[in-house]
LOFIZA-692767 format. One line per field, with one value per residue: x, y, z of N, C-alpha, C in turn; residue number from 1. Coordinates in pm, 1 decimal, m for minus. Layout:
BEGIN
neast	X_...
nnorth	Y_...
nup	Z_...
caeast	X_...
canorth	Y_...
caup	Z_...
ceast	X_...
cnorth	Y_...
cup	Z_...
resi	NUM_...
***
This chain:
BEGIN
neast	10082.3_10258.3_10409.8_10534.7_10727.9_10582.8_10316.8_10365.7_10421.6_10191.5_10002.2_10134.5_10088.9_9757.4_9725.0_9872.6_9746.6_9510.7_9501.0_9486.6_9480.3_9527.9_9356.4_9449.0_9430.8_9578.8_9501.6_9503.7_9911.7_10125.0_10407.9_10701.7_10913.8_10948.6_11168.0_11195.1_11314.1_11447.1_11154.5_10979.4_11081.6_11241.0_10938.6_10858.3_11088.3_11067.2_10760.0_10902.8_11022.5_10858.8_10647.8_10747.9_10988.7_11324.8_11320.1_11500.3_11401.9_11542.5_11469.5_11179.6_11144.0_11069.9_11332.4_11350.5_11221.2_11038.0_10820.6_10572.3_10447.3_10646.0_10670.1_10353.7_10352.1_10500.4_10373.5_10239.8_10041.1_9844.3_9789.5_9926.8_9764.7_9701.8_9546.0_9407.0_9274.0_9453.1_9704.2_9965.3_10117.3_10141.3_9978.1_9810.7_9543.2_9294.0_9084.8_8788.0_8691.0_8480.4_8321.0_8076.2_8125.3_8303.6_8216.7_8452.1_8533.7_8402.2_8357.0_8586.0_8828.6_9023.4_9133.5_9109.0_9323.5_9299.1_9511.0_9568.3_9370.9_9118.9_8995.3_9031.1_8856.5_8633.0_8304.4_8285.5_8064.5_8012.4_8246.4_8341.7_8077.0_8182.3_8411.0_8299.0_8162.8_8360.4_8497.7_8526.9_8255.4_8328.9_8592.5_8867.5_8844.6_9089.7_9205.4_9401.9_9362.7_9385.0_9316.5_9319.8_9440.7_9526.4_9464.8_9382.7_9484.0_9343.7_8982.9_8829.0_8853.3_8859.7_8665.8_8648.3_8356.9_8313.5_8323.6_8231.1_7925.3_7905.5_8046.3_8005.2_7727.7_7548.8_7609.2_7702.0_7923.6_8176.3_8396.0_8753.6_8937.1_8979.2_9106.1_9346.0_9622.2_9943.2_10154.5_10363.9_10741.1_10848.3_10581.9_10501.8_10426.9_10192.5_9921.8_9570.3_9265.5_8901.1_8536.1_8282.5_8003.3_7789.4_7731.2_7753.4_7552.2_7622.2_7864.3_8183.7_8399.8_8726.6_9025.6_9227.0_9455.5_9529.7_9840.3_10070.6_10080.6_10064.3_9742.5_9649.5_9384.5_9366.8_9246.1_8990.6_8762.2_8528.3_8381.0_8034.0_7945.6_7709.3_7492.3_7334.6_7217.6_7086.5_7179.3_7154.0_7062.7_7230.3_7356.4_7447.9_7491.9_7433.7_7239.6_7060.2_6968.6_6863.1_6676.2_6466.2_6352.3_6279.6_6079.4_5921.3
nnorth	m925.1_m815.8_m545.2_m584.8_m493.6_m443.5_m400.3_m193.6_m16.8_30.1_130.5_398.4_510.5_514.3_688.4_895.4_960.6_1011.7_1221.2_1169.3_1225.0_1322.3_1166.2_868.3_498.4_140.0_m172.2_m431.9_m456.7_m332.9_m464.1_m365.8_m430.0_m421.2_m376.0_m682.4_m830.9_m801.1_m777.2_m675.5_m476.5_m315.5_m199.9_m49.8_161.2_309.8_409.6_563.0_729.2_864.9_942.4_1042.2_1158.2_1203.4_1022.0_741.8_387.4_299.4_496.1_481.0_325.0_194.0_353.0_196.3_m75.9_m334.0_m263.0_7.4_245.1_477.4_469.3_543.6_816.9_923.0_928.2_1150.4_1164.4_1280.1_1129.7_856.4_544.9_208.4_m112.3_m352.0_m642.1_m780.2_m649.5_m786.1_m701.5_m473.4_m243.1_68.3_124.5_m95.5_m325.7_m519.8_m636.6_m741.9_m667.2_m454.0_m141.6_156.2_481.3_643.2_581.7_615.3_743.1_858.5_824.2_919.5_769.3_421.3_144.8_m219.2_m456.0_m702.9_m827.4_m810.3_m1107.1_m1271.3_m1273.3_m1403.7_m1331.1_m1165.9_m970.1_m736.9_m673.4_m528.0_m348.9_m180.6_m105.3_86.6_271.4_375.7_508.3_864.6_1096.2_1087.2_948.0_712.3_333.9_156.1_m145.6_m451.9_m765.2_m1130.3_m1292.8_m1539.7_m1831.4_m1862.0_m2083.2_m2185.1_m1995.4_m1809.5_m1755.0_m1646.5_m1575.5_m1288.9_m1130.0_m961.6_m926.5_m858.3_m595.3_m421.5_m518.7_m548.7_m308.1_m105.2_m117.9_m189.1_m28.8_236.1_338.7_485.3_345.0_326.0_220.9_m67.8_m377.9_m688.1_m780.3_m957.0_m1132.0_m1244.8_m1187.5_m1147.0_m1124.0_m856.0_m649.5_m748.2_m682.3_m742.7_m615.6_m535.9_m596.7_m418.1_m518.4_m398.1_m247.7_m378.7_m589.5_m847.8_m1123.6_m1021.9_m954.0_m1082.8_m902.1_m1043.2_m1313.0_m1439.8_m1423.1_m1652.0_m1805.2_m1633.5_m1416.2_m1071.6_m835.6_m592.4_m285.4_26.0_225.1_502.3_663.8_788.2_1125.9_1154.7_933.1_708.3_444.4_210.2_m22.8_m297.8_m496.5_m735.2_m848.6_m1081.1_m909.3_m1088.4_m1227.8_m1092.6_m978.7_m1138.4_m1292.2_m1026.2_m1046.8_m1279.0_m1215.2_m1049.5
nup	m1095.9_m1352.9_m1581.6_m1872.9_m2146.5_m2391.0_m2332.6_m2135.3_m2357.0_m2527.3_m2332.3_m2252.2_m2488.9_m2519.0_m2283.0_m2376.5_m2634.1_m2592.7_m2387.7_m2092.8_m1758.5_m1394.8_m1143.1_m1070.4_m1049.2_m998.1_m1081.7_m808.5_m715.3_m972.4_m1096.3_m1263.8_m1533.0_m1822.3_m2041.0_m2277.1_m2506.5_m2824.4_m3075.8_m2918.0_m2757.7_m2919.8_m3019.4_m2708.1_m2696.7_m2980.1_m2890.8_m2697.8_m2774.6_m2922.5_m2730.3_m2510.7_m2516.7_m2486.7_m2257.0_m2110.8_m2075.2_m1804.1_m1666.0_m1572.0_m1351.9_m1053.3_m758.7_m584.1_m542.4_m709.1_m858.6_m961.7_m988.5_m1029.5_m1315.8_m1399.3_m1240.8_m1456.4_m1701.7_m1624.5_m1417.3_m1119.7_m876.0_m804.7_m737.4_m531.5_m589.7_m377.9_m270.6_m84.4_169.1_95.1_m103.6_m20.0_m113.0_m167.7_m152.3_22.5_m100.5_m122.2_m440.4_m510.3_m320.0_m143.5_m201.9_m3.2_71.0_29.3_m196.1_m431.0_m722.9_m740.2_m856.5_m1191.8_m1390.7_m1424.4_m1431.1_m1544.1_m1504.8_m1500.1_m1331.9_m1282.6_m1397.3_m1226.1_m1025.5_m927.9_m890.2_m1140.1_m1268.6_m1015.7_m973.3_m1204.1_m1174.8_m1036.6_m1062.4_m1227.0_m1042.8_m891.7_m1097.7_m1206.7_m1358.1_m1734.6_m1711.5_m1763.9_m1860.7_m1868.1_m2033.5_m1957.6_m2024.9_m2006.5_m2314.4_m2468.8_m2502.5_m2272.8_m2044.3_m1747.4_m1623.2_m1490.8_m1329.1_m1567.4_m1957.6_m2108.8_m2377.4_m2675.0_m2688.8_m2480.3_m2409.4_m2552.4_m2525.2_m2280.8_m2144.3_m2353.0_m2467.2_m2263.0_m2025.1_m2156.6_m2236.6_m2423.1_m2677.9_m2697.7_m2809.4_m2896.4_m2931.1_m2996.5_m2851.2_m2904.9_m2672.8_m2665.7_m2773.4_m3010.8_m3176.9_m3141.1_m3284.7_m3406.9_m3419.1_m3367.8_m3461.9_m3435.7_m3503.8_m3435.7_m3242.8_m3247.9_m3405.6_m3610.7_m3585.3_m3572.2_m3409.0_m3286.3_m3531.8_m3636.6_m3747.0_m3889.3_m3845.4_m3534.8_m3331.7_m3197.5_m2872.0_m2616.9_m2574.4_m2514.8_m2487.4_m2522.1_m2445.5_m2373.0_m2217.9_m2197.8_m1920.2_m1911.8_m1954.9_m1800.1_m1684.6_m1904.4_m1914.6_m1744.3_m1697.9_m1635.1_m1801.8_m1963.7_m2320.7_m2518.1_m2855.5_m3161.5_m3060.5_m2974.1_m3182.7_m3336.2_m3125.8_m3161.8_m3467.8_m3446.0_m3298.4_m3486.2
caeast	10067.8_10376.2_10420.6_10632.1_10712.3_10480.0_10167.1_10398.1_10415.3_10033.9_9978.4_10149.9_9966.4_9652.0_9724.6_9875.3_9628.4_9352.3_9527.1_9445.1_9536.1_9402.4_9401.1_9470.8_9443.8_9553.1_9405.1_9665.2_10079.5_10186.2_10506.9_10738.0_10919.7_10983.5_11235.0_11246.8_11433.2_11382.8_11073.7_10887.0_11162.8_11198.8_10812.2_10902.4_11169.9_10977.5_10653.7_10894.4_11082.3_10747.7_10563.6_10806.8_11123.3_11434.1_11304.7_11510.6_11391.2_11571.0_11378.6_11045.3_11145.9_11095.1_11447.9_11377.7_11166.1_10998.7_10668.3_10555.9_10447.8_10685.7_10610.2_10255.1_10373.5_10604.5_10299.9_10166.8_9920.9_9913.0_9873.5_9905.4_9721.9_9695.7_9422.8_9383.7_9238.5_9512.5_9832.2_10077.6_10221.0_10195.2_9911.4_9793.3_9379.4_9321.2_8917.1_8758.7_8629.6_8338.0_8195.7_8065.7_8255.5_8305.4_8170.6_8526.6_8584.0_8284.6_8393.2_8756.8_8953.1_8969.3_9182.2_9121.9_9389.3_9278.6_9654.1_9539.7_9318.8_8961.2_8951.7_9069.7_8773.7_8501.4_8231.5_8312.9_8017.2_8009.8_8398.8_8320.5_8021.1_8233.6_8504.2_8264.6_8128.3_8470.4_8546.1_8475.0_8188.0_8440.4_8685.9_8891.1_8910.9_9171.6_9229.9_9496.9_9303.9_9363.4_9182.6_9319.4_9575.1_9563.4_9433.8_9372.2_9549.0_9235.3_8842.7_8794.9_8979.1_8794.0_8729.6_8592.2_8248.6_8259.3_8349.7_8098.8_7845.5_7872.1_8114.8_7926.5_7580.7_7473.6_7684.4_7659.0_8087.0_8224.4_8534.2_8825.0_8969.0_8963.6_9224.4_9386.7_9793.7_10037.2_10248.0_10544.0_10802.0_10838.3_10491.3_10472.3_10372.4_10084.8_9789.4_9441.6_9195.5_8782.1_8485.4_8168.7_7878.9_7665.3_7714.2_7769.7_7449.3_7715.7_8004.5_8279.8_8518.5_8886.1_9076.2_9326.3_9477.7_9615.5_9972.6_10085.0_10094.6_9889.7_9700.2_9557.8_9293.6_9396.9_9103.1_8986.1_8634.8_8534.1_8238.8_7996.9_7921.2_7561.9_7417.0_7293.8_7099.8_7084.3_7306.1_7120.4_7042.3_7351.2_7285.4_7492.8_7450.5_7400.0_7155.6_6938.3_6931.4_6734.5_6533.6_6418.6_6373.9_6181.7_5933.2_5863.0
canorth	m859.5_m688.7_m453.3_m585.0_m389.3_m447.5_m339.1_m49.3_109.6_61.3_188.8_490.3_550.5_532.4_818.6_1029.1_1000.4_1024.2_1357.1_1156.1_1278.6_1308.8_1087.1_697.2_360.7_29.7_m283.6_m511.5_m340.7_m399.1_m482.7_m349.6_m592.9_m321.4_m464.1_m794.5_m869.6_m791.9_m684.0_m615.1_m417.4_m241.8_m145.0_28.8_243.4_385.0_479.0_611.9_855.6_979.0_988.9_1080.0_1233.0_1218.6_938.5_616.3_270.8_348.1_644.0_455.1_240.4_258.1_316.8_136.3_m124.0_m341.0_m197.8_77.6_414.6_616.7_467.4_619.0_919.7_968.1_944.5_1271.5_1139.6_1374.9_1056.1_720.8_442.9_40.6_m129.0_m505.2_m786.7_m822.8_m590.7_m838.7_m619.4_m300.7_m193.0_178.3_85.5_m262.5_m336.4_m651.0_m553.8_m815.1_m686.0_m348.6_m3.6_239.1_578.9_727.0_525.7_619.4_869.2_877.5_811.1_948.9_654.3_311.4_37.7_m345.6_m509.4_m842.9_m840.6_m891.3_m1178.6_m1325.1_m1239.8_m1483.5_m1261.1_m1025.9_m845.2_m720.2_m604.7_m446.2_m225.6_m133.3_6.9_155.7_337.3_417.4_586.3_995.6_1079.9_1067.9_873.6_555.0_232.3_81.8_m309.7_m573.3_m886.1_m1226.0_m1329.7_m1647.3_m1895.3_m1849.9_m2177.7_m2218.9_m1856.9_m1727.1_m1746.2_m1602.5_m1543.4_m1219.4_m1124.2_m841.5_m905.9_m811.7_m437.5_m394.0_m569.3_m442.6_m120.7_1.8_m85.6_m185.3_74.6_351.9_392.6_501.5_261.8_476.1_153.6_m243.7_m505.2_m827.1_m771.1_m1083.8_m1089.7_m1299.0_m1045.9_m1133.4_m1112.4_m770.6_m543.7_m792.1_m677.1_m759.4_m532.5_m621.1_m530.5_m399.2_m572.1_m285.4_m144.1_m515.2_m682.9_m1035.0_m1091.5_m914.9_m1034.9_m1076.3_m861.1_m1124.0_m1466.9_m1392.4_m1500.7_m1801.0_m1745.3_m1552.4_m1290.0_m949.4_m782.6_m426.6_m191.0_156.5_278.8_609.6_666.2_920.1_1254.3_1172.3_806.2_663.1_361.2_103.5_m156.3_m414.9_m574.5_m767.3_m981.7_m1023.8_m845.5_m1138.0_m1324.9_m956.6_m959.9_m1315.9_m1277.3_m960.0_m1050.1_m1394.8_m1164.8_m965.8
caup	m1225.7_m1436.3_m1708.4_m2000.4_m2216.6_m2495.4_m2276.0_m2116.1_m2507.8_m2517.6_m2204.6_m2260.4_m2617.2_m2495.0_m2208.0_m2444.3_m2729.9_m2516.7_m2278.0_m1980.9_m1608.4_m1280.5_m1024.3_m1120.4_m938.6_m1051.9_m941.0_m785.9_m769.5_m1120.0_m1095.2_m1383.2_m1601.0_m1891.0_m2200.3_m2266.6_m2627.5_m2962.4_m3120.1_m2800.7_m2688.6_m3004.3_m2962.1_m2642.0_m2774.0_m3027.7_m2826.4_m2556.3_m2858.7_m2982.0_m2664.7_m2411.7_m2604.2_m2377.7_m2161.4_m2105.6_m1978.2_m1705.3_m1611.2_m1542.9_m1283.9_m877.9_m766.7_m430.5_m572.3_m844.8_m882.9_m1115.5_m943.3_m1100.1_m1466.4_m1423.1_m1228.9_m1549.0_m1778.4_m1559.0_m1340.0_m1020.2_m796.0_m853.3_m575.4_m622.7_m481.3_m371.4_m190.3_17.9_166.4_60.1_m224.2_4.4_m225.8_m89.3_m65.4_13.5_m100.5_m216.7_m556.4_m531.1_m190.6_m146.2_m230.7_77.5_m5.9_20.5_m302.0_m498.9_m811.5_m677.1_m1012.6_m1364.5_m1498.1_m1354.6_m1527.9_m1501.5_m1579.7_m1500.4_m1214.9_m1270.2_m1455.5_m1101.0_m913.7_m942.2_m884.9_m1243.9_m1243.6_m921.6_m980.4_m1316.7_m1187.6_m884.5_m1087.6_m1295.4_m915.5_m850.3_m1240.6_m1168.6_m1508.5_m1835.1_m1669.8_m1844.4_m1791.1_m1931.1_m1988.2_m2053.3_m1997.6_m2077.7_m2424.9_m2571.3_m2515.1_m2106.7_m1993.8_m1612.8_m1582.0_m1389.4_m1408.7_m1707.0_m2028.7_m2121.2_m2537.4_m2711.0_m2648.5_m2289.1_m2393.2_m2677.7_m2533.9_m2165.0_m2103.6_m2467.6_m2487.5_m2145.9_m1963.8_m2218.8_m2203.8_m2530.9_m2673.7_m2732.7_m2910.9_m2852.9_m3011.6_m2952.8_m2868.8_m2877.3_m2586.0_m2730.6_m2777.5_m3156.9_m3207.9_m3093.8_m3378.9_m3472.3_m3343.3_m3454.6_m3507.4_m3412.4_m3590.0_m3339.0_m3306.0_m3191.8_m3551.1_m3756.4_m3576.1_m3517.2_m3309.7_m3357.7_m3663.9_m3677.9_m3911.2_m3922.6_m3779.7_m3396.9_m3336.4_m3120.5_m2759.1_m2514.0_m2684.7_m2434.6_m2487.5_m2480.4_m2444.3_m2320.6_m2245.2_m2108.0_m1877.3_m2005.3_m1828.2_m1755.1_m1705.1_m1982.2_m1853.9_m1607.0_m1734.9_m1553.5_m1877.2_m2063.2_m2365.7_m2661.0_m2966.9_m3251.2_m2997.4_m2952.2_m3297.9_m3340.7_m3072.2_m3211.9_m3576.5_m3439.4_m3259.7_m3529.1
ceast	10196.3_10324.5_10522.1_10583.9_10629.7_10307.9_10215.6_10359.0_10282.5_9985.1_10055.0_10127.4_9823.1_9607.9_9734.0_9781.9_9502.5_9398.5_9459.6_9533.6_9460.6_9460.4_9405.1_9508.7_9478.3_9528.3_9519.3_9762.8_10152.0_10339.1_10589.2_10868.6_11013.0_11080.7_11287.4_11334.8_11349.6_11286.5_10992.4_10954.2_11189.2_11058.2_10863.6_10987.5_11092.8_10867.1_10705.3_10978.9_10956.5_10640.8_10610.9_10970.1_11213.1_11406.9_11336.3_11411.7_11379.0_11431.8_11281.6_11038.0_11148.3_11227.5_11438.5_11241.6_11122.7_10847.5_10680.2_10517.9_10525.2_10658.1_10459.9_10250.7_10451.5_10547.9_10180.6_10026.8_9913.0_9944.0_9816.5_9911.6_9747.1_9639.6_9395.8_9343.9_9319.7_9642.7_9945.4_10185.8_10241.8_10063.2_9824.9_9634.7_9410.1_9120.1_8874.5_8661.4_8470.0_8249.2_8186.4_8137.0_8190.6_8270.1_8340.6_8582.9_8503.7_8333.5_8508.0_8834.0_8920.1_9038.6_9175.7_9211.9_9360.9_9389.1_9647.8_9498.0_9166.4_8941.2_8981.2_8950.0_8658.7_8377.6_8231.8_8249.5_7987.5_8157.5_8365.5_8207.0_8096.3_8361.4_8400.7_8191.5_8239.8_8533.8_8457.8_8358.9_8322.3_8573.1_8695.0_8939.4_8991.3_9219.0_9354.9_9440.0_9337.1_9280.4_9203.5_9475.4_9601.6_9512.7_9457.7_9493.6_9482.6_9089.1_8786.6_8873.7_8843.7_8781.7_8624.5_8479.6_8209.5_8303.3_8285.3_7984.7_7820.6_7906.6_8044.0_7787.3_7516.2_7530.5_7705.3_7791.2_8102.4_8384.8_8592.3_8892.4_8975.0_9037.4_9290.2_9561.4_9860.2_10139.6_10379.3_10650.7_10787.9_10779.9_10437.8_10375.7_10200.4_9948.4_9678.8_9319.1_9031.8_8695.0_8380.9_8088.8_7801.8_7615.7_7690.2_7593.1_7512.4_7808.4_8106.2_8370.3_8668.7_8952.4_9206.3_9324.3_9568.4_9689.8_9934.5_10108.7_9973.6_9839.6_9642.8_9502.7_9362.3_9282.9_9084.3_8831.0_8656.7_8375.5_8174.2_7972.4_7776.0_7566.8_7329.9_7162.6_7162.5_7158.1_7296.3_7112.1_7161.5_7396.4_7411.3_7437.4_7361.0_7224.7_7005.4_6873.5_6816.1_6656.4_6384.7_6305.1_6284.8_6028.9_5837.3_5769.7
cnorth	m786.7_m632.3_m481.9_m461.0_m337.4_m355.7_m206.8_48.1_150.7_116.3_367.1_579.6_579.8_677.6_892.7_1023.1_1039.0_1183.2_1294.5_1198.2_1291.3_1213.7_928.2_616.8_250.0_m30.2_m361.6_m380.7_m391.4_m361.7_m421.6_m398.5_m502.6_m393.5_m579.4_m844.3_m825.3_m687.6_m612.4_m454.9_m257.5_m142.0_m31.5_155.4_326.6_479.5_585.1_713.1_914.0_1006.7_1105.1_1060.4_1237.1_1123.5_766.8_535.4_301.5_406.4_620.1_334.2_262.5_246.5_249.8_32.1_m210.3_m306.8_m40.1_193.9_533.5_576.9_552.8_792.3_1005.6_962.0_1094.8_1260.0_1222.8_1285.8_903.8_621.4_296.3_13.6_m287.9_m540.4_m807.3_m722.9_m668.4_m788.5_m482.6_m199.1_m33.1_142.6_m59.8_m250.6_m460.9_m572.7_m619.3_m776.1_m502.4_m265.2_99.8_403.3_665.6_656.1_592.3_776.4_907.9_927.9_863.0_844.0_536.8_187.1_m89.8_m415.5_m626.7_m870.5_m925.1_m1001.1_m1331.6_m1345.9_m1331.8_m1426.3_m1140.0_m947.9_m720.4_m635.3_m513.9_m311.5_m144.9_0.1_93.5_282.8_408.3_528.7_743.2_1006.7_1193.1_1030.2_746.5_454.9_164.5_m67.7_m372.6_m689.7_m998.0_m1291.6_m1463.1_m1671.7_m1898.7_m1938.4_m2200.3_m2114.7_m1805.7_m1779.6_m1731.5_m1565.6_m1443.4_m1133.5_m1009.5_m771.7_m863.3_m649.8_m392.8_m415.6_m498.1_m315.7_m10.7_m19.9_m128.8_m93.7_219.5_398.9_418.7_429.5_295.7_335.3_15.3_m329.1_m567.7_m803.1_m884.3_m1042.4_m1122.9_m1204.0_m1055.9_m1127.5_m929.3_m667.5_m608.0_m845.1_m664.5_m688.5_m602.7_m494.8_m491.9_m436.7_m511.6_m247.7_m282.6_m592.0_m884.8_m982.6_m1059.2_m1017.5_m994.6_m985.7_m940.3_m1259.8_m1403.3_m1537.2_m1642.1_m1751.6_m1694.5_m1433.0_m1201.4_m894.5_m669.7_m302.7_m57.6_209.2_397.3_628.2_791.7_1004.9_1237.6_985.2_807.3_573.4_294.0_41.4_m258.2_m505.8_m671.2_m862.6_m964.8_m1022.1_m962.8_m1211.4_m1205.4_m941.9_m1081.5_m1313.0_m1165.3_m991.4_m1217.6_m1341.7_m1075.8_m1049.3
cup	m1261.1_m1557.2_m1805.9_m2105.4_m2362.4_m2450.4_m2161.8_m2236.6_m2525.7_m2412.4_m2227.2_m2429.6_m2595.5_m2388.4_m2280.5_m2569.1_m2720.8_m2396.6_m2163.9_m1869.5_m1514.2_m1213.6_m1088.7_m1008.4_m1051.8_m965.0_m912.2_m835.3_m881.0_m1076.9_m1240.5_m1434.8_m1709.0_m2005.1_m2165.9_m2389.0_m2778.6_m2990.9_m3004.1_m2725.6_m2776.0_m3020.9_m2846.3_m2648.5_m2876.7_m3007.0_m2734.8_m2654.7_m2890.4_m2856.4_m2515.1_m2475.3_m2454.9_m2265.4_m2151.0_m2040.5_m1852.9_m1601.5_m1531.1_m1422.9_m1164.3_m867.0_m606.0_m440.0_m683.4_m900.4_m968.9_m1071.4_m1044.2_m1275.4_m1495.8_m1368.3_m1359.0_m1645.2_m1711.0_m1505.6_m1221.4_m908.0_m837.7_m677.8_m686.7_m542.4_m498.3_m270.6_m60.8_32.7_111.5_m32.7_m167.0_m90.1_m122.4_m20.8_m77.0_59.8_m192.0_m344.6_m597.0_m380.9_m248.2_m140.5_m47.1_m5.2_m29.7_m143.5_m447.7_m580.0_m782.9_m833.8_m1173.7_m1463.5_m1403.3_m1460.9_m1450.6_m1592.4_m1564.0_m1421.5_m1206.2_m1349.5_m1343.4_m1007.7_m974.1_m976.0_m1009.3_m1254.6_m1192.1_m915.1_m1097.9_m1293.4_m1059.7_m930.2_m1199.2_m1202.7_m880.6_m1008.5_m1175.7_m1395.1_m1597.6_m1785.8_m1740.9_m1765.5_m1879.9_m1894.6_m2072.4_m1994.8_m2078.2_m2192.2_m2467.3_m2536.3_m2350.0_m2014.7_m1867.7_m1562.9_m1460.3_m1402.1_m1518.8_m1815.2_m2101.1_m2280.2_m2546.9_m2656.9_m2547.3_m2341.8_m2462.0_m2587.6_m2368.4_m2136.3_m2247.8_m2463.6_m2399.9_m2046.8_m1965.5_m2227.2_m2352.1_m2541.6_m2772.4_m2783.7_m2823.0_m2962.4_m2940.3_m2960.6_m2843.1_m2737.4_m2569.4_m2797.1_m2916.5_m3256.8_m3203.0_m3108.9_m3452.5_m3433.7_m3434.3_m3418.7_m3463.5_m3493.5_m3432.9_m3335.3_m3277.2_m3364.7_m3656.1_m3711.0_m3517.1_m3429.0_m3347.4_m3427.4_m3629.3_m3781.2_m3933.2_m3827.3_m3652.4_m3417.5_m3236.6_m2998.7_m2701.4_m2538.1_m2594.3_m2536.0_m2432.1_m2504.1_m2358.1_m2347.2_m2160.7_m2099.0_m1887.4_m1909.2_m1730.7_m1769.1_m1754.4_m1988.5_m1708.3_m1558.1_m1615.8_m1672.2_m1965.2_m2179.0_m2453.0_m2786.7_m3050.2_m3182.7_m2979.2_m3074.5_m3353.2_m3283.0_m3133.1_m3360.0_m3568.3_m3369.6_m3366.9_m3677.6
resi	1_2_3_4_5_6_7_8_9_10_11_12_13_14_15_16_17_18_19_20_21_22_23_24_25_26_27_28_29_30_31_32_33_34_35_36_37_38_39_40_41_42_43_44_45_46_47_48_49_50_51_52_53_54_55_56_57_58_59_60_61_62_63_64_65_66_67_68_69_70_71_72_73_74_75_76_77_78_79_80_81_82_83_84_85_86_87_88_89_90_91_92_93_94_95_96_97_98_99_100_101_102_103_104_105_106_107_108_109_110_111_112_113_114_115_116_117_118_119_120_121_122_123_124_125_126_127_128_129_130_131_132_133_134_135_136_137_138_139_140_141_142_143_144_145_146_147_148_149_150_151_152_153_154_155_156_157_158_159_160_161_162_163_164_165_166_167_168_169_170_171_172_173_174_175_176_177_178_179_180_181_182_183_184_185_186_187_188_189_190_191_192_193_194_195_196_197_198_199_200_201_202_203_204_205_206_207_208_209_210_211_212_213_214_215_216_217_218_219_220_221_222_223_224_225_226_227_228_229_230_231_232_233_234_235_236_237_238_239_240_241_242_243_244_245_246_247_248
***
């Protein structure tokens, strides 16, 4: 997994608009990647004058490494872990995310980032309520997931509906925002917007035509103070709505 710099700028928007801190894990050691040309690059620059004034490029990079630690230490996390499948990257915990959680895991983190991990794991549900075991209550999870255009990338190419439909209304998470980001540098700025289907009754709408290329899913839920429900149940919306509306 890396961090270009398109889903660095978003990544460090979402901390600071949201005042997140605390303890943070990512899944897999995101590697960091950071300006690649043009508009993407441009992006970066901007977020890193209004979010973090006086802070080059530079700045955010391991200096005895290519991995990303100090980019999230430099968004004021107090400590930053990475957590995988396998030591091969050096990753601090090393836990399969589809078998059972150890109790020393359980409510650990107040920010969990998925930079391209779970859509790897076969088993997704099983990974998704695990980090949702591992989130401390009002803790975020933050996603860049594959949505479109990522053909035999991973298991799954993962789209709106999975954050509406499970992290909001079978989960009970509140979604601190959800849209579709291009990852082609010259695409950068032209991100698309979704409608909700909790609130519309259908699946979520486009507010436009997504670029060319491989489009993330950039997203952010936060888990509520109290459990909500069960979130054994997981249907989607338009299909709840028919069944409903045929029983009645």
């Amino acid at each position: 997994m890396a961090l270009p710099d398109t889903l660095a700028a978003r990544l460090i928007e979402t901390v600071k608009d949201n005042d997140l801190s605390g303890n943070f894990v990512m899944l897999g050691r995101q590697r960091w990647v950071g300006k690649r040309r043009k508009r993407s690059a441009m992006l970066l620059d901007e977020v890193l004058a209004k979010y973090l004034p006086g802070t080059a490029e530079k700045d955010l990079q391991n200096t005895d490494d290519e991995y990303s630690e100090t980019f999230f230490q430099k968004l004021g996390f107090t400590s930053v872990d990475s957590l995988d499948f396998s030591n091969f990257e050096n990753a601090t915990i090393i836990q399969d995310l589809s078998a059972d959680l150890p109790q020393t895991l359980n409510q650990r983190f107040d920010v969990i980032y998925d930079g391209g991990t779970c859509e790897h794991i076969f088993d997704l549900p099983t990974a998704y309520r695990n980090i949702d075991k591992m989130l401390k209550p009002g803790g975020v999870l933050i996603g860049h997931s594959p949505c479109n255009n990522w053909v035999n990338h991973s298991f799954y190419q993962i789209n709106p509906e999975m954050v509406y439909g499970f992290w909001e209304k079978a989960m009970g998470y509140e979604v601190l925002h959800c849209d579709l980001q291009p990852l082609m540098p010259m695409h950068a700025y032209k991100v698309v917007a979704t409608t909700n289907p909790n609130i519309t009754g259908k699946r979520p709408r486009l507010s436009g035509k997504l670029s060319d290329g491989g489009i993330i899913l950039n997203y952010a839920v936060r888990k509520p103070l109290k459990k909500l429900s069960s979130g054994e149940d997981v249907y989607q919306t338009d299909y709840q709505n028919r069944w409903r509306q045929a029983a009645e």
